[in-house]
CHARMM-style PDB file with segment names, atoms N, HN, CA, C and O in Angstrom:
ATOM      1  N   UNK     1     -42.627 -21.684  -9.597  1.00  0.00      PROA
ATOM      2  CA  UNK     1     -42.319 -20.326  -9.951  1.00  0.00      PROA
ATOM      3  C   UNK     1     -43.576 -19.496 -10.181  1.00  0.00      PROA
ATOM      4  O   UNK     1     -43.290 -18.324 -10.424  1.00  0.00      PROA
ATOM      5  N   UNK     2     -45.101 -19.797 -10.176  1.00  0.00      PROA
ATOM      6  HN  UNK     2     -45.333 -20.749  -9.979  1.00  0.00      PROA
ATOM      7  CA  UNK     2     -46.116 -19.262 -10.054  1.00  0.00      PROA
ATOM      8  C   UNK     2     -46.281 -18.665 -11.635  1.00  0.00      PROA
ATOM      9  O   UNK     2     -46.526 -17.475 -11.832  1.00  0.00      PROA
ATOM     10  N   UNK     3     -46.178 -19.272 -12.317  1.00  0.00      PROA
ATOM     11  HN  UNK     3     -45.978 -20.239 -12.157  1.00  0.00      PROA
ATOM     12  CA  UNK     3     -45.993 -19.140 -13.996  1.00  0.00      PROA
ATOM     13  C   UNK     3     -47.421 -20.035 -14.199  1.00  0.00      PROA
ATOM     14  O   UNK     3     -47.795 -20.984 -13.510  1.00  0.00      PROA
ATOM     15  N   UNK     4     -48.251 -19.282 -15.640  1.00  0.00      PROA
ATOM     16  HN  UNK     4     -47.947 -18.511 -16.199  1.00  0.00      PROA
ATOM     17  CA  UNK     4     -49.096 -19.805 -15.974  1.00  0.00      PROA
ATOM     18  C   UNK     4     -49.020 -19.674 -17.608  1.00  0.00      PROA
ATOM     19  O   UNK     4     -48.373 -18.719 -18.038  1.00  0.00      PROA
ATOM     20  N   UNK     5     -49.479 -20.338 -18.311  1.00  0.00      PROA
ATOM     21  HN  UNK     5     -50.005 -21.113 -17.962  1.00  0.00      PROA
ATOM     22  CA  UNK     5     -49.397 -20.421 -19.796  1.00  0.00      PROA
ATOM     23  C   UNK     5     -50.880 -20.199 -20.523  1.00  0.00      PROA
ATOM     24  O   UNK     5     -51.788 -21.030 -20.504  1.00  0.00      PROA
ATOM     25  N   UNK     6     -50.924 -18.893 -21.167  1.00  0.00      PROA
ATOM     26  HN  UNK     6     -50.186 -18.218 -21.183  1.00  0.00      PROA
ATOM     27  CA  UNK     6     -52.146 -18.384 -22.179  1.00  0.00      PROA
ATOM     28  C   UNK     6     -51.752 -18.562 -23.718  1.00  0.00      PROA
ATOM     29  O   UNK     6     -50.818 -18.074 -24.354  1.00  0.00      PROA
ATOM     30  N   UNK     7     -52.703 -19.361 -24.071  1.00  0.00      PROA
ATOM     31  HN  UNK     7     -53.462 -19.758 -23.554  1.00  0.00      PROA
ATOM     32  CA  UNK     7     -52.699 -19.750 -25.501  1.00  0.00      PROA
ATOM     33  C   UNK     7     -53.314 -18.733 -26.215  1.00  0.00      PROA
ATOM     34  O   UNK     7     -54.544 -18.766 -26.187  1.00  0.00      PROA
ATOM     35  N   UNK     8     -52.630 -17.556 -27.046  1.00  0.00      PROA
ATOM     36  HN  UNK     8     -51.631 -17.529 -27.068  1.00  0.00      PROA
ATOM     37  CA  UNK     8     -53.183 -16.546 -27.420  1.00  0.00      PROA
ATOM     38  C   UNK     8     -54.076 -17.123 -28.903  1.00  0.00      PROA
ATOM     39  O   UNK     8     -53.638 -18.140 -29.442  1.00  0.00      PROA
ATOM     40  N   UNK     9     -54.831 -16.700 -29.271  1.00  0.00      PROA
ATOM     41  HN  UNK     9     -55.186 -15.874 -28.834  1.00  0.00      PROA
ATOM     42  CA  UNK     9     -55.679 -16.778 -31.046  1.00  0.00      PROA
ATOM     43  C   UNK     9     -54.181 -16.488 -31.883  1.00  0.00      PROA
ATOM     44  O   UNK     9     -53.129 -15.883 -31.678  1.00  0.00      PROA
ATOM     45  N   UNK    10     -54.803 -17.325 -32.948  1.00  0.00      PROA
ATOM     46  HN  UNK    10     -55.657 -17.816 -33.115  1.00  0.00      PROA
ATOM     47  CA  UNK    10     -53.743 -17.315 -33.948  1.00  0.00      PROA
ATOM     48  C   UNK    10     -53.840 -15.776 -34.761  1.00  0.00      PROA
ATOM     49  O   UNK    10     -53.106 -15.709 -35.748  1.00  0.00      PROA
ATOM     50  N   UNK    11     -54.450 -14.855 -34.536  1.00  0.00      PROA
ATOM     51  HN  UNK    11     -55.046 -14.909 -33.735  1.00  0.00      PROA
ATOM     52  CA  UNK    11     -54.610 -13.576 -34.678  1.00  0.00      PROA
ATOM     53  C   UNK    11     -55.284 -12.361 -34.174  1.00  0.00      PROA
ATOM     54  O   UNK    11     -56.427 -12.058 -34.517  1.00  0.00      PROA
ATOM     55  N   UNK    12     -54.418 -11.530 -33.190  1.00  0.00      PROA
ATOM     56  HN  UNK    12     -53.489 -11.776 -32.912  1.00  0.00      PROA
ATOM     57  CA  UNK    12     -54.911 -11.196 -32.504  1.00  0.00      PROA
ATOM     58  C   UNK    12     -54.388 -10.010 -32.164  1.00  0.00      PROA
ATOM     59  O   UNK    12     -53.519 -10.055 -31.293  1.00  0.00      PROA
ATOM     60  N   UNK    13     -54.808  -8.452 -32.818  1.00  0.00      PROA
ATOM     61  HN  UNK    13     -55.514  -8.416 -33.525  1.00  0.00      PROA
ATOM     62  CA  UNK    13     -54.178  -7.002 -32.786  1.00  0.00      PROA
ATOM     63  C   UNK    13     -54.007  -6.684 -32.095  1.00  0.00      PROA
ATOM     64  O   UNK    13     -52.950  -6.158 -31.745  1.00  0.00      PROA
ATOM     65  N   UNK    14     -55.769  -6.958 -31.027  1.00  0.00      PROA
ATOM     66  HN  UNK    14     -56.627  -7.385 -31.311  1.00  0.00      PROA
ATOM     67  CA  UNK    14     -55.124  -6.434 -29.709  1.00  0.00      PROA
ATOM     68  C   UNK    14     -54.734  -6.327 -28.911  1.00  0.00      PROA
ATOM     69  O   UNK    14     -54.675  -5.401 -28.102  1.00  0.00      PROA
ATOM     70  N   UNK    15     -54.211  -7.688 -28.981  1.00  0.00      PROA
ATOM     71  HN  UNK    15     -54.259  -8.440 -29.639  1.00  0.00      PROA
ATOM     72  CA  UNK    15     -52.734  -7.997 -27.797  1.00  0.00      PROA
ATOM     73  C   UNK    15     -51.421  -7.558 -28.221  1.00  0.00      PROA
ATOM     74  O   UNK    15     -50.446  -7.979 -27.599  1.00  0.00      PROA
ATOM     75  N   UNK    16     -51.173  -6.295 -29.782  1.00  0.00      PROA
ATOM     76  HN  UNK    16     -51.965  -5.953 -30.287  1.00  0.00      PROA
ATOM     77  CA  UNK    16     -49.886  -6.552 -29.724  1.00  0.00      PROA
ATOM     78  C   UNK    16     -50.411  -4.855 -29.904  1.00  0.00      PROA
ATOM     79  O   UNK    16     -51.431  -4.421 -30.441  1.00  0.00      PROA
ATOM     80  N   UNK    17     -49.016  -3.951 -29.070  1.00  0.00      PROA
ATOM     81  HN  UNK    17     -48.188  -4.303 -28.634  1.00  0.00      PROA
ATOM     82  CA  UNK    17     -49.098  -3.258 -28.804  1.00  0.00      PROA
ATOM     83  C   UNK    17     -48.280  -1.976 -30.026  1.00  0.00      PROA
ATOM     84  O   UNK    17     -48.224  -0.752 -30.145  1.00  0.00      PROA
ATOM     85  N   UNK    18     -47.811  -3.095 -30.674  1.00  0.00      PROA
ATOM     86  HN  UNK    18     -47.857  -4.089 -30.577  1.00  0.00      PROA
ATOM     87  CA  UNK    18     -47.560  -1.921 -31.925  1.00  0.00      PROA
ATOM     88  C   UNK    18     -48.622  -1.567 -32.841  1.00  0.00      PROA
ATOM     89  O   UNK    18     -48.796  -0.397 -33.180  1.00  0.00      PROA
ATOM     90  N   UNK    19     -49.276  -2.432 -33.221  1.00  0.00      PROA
ATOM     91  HN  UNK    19     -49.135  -3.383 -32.946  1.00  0.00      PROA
ATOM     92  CA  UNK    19     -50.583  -2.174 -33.808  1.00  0.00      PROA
ATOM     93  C   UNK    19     -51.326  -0.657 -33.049  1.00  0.00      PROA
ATOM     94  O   UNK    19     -51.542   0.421 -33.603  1.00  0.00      PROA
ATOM     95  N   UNK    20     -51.559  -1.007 -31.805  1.00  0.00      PROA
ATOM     96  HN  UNK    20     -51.384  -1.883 -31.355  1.00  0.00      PROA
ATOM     97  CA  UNK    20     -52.088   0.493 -31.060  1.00  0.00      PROA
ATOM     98  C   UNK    20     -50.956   1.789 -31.326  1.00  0.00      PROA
ATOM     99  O   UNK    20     -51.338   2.931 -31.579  1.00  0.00      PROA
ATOM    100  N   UNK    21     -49.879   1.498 -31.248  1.00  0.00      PROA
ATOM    101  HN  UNK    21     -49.569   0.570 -31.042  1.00  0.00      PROA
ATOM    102  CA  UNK    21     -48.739   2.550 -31.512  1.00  0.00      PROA
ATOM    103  C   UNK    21     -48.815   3.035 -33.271  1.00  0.00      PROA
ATOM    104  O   UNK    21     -48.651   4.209 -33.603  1.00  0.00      PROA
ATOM    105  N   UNK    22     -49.065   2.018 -34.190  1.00  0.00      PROA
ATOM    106  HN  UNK    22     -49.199   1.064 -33.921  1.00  0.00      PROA
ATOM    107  CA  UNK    22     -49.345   2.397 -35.744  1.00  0.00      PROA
ATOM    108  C   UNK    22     -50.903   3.172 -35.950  1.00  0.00      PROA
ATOM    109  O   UNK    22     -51.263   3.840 -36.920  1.00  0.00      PROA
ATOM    110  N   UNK    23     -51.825   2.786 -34.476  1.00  0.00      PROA
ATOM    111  HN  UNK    23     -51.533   2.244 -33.688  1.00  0.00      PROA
ATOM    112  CA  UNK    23     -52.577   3.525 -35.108  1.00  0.00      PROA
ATOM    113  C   UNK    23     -52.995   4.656 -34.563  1.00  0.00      PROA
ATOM    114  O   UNK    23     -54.103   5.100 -34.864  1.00  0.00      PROA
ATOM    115  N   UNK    24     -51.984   5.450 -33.470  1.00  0.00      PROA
ATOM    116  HN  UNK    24     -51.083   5.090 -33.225  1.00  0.00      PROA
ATOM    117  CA  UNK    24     -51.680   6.409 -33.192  1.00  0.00      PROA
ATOM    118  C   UNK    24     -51.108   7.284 -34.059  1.00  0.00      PROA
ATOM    119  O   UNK    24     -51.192   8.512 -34.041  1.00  0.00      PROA
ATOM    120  N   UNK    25     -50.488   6.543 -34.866  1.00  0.00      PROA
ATOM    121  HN  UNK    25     -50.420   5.545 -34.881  1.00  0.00      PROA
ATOM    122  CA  UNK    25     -49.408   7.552 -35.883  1.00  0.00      PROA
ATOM    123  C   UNK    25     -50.349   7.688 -37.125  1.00  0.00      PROA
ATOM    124  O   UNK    25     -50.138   8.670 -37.837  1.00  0.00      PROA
ATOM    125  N   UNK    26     -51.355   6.841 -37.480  1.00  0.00      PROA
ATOM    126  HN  UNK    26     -51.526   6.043 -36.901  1.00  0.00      PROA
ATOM    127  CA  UNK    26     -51.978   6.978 -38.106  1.00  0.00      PROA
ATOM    128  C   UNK    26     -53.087   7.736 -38.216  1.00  0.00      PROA
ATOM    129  O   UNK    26     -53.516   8.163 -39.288  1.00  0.00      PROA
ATOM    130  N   UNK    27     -53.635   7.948 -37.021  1.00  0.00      PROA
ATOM    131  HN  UNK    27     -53.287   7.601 -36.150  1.00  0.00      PROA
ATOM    132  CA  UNK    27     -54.769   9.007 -36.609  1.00  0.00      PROA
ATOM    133  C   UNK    27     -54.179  10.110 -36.477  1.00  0.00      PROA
ATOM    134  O   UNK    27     -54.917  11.087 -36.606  1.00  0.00      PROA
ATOM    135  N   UNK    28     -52.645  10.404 -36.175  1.00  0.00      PROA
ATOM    136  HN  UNK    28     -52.045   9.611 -36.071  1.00  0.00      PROA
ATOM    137  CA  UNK    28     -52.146  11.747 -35.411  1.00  0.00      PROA
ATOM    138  C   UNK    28     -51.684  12.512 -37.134  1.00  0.00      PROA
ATOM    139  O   UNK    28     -51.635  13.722 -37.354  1.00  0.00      PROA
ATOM    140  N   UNK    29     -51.392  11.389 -38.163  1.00  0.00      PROA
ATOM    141  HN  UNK    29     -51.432  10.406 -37.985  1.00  0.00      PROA
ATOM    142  CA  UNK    29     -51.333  12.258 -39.337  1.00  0.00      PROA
ATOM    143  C   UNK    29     -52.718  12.834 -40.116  1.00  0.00      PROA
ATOM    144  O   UNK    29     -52.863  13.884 -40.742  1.00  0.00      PROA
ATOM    145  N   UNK    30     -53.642  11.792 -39.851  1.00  0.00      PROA
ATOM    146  HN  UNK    30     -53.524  10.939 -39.342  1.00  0.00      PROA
ATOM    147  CA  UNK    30     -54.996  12.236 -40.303  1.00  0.00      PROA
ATOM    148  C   UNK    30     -55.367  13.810 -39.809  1.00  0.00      PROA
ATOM    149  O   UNK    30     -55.529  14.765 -40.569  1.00  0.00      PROA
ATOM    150  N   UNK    31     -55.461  13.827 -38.299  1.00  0.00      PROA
ATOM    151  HN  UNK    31     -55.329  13.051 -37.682  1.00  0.00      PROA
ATOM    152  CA  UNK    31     -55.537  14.897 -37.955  1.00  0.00      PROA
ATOM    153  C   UNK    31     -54.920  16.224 -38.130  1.00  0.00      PROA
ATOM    154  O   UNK    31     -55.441  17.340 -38.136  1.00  0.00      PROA
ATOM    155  N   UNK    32     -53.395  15.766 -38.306  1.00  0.00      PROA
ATOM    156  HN  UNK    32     -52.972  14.860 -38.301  1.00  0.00      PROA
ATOM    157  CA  UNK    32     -52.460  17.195 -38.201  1.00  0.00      PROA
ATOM    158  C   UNK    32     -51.431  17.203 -39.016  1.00  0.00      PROA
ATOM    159  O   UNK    32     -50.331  17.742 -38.892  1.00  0.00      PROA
ATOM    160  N   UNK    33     -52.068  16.284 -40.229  1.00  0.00      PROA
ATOM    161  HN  UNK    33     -52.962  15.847 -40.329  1.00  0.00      PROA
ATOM    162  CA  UNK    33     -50.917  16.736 -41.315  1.00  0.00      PROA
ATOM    163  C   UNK    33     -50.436  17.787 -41.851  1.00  0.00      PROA
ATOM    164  O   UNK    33     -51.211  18.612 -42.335  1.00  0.00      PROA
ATOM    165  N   UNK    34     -49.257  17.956 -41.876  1.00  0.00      PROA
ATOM    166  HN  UNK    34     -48.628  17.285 -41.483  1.00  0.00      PROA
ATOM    167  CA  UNK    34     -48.389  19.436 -42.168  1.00  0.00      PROA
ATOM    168  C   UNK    34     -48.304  19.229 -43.728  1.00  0.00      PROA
ATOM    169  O   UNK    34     -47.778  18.118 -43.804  1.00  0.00      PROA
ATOM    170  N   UNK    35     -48.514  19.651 -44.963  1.00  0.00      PROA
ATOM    171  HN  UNK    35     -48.941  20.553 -44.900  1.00  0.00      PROA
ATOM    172  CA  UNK    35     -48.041  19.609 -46.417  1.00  0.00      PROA
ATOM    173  C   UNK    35     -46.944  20.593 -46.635  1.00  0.00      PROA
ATOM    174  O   UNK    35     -46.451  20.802 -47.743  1.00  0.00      PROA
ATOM    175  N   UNK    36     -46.465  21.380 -45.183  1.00  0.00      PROA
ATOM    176  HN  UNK    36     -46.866  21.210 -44.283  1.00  0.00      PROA
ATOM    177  CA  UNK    36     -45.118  21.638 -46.252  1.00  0.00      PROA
ATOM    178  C   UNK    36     -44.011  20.937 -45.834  1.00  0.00      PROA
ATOM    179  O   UNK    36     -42.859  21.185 -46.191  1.00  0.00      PROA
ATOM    180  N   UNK    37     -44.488  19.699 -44.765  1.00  0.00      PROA
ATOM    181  HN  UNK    37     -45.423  19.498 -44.474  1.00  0.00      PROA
ATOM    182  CA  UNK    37     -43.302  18.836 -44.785  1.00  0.00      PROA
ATOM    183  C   UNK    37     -43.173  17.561 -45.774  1.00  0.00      PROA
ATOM    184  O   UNK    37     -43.981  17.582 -46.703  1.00  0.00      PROA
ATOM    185  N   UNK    38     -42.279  16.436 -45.730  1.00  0.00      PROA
ATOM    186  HN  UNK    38     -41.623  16.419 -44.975  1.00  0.00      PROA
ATOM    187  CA  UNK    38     -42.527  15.503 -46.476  1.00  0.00      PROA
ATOM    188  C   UNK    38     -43.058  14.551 -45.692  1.00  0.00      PROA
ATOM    189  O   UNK    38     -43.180  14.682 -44.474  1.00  0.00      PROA
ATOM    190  N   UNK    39     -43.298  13.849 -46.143  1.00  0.00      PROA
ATOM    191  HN  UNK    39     -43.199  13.743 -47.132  1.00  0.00      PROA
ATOM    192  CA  UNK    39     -43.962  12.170 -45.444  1.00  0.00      PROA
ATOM    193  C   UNK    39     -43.553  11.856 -44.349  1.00  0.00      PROA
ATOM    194  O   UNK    39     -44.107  11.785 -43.252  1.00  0.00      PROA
ATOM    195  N   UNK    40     -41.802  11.526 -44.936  1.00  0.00      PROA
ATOM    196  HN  UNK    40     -41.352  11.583 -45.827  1.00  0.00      PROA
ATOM    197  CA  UNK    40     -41.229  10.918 -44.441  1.00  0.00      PROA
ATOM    198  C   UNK    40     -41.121  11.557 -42.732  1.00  0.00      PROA
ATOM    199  O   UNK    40     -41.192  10.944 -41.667  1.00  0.00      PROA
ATOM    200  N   UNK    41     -40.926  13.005 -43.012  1.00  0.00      PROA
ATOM    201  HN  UNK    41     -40.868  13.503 -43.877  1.00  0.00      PROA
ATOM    202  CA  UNK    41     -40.782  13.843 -42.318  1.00  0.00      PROA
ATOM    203  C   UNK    41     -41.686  14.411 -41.172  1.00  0.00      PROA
ATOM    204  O   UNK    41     -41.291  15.078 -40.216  1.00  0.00      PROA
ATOM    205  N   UNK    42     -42.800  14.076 -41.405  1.00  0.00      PROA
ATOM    206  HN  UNK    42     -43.121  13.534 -42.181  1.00  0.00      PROA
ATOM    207  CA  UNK    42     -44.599  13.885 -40.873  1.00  0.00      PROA
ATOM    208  C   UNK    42     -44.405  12.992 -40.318  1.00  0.00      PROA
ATOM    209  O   UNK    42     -44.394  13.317 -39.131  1.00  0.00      PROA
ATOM    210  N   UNK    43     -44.153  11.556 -40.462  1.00  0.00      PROA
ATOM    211  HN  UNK    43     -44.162  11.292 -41.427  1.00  0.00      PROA
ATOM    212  CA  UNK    43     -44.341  10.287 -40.078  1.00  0.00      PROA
ATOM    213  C   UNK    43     -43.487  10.405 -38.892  1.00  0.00      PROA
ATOM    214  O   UNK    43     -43.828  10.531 -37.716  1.00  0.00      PROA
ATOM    215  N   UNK    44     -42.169  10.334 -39.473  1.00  0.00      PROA
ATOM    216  HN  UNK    44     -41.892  10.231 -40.428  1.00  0.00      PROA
ATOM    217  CA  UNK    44     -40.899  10.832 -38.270  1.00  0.00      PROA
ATOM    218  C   UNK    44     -41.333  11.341 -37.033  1.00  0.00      PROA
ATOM    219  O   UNK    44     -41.104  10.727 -35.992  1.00  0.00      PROA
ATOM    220  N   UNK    45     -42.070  12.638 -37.059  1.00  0.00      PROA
ATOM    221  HN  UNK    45     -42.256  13.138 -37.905  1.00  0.00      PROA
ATOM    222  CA  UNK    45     -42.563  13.677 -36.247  1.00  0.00      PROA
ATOM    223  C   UNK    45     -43.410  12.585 -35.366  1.00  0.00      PROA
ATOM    224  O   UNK    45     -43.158  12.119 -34.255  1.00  0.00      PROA
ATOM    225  N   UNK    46     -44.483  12.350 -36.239  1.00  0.00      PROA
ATOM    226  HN  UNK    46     -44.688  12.729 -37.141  1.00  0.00      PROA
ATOM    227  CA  UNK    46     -45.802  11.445 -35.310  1.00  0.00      PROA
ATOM    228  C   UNK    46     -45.066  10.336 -34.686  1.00  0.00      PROA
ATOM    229  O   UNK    46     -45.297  10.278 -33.479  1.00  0.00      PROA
ATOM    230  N   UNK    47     -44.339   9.531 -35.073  1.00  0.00      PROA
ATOM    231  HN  UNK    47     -44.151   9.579 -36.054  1.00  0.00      PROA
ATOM    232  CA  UNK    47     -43.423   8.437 -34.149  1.00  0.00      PROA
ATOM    233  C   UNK    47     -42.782   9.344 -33.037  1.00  0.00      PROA
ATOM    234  O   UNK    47     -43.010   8.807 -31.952  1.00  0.00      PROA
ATOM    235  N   UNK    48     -42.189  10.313 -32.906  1.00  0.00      PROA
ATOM    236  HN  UNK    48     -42.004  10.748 -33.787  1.00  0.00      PROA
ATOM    237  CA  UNK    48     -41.351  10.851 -32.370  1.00  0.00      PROA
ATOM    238  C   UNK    48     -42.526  11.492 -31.278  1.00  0.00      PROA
ATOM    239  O   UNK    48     -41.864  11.551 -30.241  1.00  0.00      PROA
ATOM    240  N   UNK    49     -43.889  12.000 -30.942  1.00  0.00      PROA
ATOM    241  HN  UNK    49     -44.427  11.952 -31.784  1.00  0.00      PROA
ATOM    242  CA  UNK    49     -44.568  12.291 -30.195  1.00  0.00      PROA
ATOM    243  C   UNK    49     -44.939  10.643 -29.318  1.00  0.00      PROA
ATOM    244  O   UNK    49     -45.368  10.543 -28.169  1.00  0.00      PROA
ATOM    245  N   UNK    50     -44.822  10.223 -29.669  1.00  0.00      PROA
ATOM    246  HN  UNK    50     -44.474  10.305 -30.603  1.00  0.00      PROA
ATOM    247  CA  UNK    50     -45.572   8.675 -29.041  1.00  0.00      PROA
ATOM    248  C   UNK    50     -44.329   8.794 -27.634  1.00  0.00      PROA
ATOM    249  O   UNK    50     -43.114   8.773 -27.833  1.00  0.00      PROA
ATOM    250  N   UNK    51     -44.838   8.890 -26.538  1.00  0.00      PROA
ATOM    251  HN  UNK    51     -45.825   8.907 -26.376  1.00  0.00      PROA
ATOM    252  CA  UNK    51     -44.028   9.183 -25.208  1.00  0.00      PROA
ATOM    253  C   UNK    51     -43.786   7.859 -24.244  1.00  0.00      PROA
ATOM    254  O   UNK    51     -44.781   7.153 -24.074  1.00  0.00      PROA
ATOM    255  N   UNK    52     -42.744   7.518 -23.695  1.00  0.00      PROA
ATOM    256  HN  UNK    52     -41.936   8.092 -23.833  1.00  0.00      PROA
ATOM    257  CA  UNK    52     -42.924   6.486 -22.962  1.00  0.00      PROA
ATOM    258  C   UNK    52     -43.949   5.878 -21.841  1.00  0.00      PROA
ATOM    259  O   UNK    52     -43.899   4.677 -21.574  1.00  0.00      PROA
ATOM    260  N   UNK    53     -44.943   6.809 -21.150  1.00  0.00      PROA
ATOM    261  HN  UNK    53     -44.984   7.785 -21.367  1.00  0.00      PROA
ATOM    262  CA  UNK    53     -46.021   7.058 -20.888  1.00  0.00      PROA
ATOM    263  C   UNK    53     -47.369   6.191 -21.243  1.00  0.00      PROA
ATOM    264  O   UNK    53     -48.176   5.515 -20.605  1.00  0.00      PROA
ATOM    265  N   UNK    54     -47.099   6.728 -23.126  1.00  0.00      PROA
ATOM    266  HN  UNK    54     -46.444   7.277 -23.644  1.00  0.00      PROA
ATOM    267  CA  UNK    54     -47.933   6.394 -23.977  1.00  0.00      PROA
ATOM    268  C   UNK    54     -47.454   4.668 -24.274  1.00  0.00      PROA
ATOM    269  O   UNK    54     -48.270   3.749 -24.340  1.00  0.00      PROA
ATOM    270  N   UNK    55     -46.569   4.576 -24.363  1.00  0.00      PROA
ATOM    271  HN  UNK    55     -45.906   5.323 -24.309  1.00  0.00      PROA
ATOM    272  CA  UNK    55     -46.140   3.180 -24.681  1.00  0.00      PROA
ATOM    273  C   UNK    55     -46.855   2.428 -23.131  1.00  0.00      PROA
ATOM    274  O   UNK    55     -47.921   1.812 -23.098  1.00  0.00      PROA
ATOM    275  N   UNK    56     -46.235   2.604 -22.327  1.00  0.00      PROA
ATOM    276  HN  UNK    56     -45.369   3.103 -22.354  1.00  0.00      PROA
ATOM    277  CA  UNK    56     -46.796   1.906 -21.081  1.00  0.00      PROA
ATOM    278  C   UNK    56     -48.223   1.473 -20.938  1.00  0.00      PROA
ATOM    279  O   UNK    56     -48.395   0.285 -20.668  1.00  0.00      PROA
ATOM    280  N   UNK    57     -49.200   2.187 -21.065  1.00  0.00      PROA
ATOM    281  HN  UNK    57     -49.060   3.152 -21.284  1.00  0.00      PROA
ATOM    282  CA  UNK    57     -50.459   2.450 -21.428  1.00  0.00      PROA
ATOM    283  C   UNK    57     -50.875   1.188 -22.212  1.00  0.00      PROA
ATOM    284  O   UNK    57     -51.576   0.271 -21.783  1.00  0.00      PROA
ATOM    285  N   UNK    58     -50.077   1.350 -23.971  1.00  0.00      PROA
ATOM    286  HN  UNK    58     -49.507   2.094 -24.319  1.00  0.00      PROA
ATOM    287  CA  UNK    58     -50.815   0.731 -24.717  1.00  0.00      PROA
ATOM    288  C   UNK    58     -50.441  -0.896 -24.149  1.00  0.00      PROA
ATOM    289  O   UNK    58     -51.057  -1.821 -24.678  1.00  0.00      PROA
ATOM    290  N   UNK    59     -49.383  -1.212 -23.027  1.00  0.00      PROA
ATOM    291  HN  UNK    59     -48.883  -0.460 -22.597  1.00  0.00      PROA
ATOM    292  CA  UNK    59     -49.058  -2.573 -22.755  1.00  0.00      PROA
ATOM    293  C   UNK    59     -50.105  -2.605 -22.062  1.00  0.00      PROA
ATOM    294  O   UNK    59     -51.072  -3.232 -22.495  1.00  0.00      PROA
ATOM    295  N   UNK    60     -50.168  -1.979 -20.890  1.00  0.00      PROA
ATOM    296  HN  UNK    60     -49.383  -1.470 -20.538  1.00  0.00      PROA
ATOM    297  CA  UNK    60     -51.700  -1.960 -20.194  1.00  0.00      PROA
ATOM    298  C   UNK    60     -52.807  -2.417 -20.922  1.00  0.00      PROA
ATOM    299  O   UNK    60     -53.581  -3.370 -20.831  1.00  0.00      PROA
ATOM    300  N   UNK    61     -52.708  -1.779 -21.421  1.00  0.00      PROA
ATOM    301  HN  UNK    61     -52.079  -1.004 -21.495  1.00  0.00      PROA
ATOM    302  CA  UNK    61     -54.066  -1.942 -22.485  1.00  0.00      PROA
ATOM    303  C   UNK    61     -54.130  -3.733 -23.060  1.00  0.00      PROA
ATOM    304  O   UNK    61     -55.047  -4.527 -22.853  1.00  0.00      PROA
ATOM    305  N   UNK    62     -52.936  -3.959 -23.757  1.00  0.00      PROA
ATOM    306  HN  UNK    62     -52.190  -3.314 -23.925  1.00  0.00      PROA
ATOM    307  CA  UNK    62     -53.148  -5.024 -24.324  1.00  0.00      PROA
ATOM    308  C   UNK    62     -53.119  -6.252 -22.763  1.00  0.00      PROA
ATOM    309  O   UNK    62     -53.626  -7.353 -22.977  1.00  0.00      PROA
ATOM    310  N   UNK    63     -52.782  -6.101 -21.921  1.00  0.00      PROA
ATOM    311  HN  UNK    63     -52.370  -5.206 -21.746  1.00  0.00      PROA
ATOM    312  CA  UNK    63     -52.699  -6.952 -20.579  1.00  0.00      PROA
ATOM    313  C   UNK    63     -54.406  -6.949 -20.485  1.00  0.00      PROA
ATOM    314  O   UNK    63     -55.046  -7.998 -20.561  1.00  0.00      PROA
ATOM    315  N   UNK    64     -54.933  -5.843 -20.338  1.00  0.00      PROA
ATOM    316  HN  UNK    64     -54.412  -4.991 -20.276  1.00  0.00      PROA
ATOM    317  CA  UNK    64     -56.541  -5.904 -19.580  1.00  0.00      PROA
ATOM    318  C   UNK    64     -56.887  -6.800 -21.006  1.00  0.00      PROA
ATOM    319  O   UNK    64     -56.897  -8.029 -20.938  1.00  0.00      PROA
ATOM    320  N   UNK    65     -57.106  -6.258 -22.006  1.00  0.00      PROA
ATOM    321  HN  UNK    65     -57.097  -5.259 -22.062  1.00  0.00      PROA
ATOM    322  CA  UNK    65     -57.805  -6.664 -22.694  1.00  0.00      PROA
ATOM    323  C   UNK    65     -57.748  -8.225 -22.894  1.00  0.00      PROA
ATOM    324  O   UNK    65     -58.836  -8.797 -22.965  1.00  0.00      PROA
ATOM    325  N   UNK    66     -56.699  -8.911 -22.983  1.00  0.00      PROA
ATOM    326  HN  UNK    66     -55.815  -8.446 -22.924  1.00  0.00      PROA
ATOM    327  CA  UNK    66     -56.223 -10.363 -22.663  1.00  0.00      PROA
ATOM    328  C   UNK    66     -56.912 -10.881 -21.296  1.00  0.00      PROA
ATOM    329  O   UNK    66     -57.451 -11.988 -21.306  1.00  0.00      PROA
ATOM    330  N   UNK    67     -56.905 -10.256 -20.357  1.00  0.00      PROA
ATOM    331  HN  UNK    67     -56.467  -9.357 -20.349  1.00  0.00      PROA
ATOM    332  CA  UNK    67     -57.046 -10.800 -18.955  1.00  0.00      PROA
ATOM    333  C   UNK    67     -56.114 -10.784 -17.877  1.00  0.00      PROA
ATOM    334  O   UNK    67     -56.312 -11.250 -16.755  1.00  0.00      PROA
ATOM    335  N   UNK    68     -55.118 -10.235 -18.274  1.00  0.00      PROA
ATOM    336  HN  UNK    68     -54.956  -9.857 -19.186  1.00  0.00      PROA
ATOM    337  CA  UNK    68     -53.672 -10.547 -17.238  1.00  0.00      PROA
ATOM    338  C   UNK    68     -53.750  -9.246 -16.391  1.00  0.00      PROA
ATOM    339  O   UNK    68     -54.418  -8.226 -16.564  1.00  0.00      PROA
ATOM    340  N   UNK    69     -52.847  -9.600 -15.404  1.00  0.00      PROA
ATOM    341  HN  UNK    69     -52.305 -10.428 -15.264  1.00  0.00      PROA
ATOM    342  CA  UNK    69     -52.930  -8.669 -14.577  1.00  0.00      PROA
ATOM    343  C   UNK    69     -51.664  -8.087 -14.464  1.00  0.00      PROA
ATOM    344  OT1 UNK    69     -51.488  -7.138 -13.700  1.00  0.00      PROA
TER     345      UNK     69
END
């Protein structure tokens, strides 16, 4: 079936692609926090900009950075 097996590190961020997605939301509130919304409501917002696009990307991302193609 042309299957190969990678033994990832027992810790390892940047193969997982939510980590890159948390720290999108995390930089995007640093930058453009609103105070007359609430948190919850900020946070919401910044999850809610993250585009499917953007998701694709950060898998990309974690593939190169691993080695896979």
């Amino acid at each position: 079936n042309n299957v190969s097996i990678r033994f990832l590190p027992a810790y390892s961020p940047e193969l997982n692609p939510a980590k890159l997605v948390f720290g999108y939301v995390k930089n995007h509130l640093r930058l453009y926090r609103d105070s007359t919304l609430s948190l919850e409501s900020d946070i919401e917002s910044a999850f809610g900009r993250a585009t499917y696009p953007m998701m694709c990307r950060f898998y990309k991302k974690c593939c190169r950075t691993f080695g896979a193609k």
